[in-house]
N, C-alpha and C positions, 0 to 999 in steps of 0.2 A: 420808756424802757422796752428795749425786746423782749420777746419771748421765745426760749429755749428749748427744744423736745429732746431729751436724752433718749434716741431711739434703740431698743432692745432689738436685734437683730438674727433670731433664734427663736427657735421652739419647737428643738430637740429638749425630748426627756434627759434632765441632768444634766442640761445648757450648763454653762459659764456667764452667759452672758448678762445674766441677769447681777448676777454678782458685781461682774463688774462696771455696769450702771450704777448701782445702788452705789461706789464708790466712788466715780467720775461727778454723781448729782452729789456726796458728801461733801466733796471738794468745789463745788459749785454753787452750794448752799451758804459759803464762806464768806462769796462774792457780793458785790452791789450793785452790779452792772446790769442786768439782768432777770427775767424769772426765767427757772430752770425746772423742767419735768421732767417724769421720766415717764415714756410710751411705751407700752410692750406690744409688740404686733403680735404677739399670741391672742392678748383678749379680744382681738377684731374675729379672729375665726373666718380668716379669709382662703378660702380655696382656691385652686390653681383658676387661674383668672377665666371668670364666667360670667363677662358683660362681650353684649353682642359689638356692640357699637365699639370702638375703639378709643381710648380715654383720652386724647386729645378732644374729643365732640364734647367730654362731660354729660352724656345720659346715660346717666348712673340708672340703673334698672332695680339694682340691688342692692336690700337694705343695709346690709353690710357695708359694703360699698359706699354709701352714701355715709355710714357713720365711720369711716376711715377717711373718708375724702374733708369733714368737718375739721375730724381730728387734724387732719397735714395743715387744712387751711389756716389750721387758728395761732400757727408758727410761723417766727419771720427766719426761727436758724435751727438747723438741725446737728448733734452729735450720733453718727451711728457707731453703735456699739458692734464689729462683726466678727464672728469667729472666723477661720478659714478652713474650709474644706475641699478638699483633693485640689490645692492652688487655687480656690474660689471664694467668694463670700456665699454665703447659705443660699439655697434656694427661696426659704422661708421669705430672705431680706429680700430677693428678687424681684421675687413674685407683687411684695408689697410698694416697691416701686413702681412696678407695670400699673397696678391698680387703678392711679390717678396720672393727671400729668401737668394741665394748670396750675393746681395746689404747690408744686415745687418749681415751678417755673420762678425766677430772678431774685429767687431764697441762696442759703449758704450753706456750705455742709462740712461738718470736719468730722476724723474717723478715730476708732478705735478700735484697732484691731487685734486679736490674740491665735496664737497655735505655736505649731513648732517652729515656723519663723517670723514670727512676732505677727503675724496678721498682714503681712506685707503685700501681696500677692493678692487678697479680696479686697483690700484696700485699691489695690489700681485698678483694677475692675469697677470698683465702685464710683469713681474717680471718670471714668469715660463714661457709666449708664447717666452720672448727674450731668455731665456734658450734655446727655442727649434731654436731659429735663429741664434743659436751661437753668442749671444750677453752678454758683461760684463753686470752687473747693479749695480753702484753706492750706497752703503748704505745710504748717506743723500735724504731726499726727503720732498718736501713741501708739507705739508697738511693745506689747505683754508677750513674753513668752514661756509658754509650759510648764521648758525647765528652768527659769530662774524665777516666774513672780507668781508659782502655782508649786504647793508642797506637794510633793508625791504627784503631779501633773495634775492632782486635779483641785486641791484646795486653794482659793484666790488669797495668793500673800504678796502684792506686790512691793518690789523695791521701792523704799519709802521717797528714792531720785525721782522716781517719776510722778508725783503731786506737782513737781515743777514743768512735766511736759505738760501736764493735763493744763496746764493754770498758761502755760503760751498757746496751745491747743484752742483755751475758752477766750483768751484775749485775743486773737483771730478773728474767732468766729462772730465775736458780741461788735467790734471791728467792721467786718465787713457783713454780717445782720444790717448796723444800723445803717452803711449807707446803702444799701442794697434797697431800704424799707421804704425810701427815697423815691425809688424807682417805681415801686407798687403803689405807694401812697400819694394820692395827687391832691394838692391843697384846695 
């Protein structure tokens, strides 16, 4: 069986995003295809990227680093959770992909994105940095938006339709995880 990281994609005070992990890993917990976690790139406490060497080489210098690089590794499929700001995904998420670059190399990635239009917009963005990581990207993806699946924009209530995106979303990813695992796994 794969293994799933429900990547937290934020760590902005009074995120969203955490919320709506906790509910993507609810609805994933349902499953039996899979283990499903959930990662928060906050608890890595990764600063704006401070390895000399470039992460393609892997000399990690830094301890941090090195325990965010275990973390990617120990995943054959990733769910990134991203908010969208100024038509972007977070910095935060950015930064935490620059980090490493082996670790996500011939992995899968599916998205979920949330703002005022559904997260669409750091979705593609995210979508060509996994290009450059040598990563698949699943065609289903969840889009949350402000005003319909957040009370007052900011409390997490989504429409109860979308458990069925999230659940084509994970059959994708668990999908192309395991033939992917294929590729990295040599008997």
């Amino acid at each position: 069986m794969i293994k799933v990281a429900i990547v937290i994609g934020s760590t902005r005070p009074g995120r969203k995003a955490d919320k709506v992990a906790a509910w993507v890993h609810d609805i994933a917990k349902k499953r039996s295809d899979a283990t499903y976690d959930v990662v928060d790139i906050q608890d890595f406490h990764l600063p704006l990227l401070d390895e000399p060497s470039p992460p393609s080489l892997g000399k990690y210098t830094q301890e941090h680093t090195r325990k965010w690089s275990a973390a990617v590794e120990g995943y054959d499929a990733y769910v990134f959770i991203t908010p969208e700001y100024n038509h972007g995904t977070s910095g935060a998420l950015k930064n935490a992909l620059d980090y490493v670059y082996r670790e996500w190399n011939n992995k899968v990635a599916g998205f979920v994105g949330y703002g005022s239009a559904g997260g669409v917009r750091a979705v593609e963005q995210l979508r060509l940095i996994a290009a450059e990581l040598q990563m698949a990207t699943v065609r289903a993806q969840v889009q949350l938006f402000l005003s319909t699946d957040f009370e007052h924009y900011t409390v997490f209530k989504p429409d109860p339709a979308k458990e069925k995106q999230v659940n084509t979303l994970l059959d994708q990813v668990v999908s192309w995880g395991t033939a992917l695992r294929t590729v990295r796994v040599k008997p």
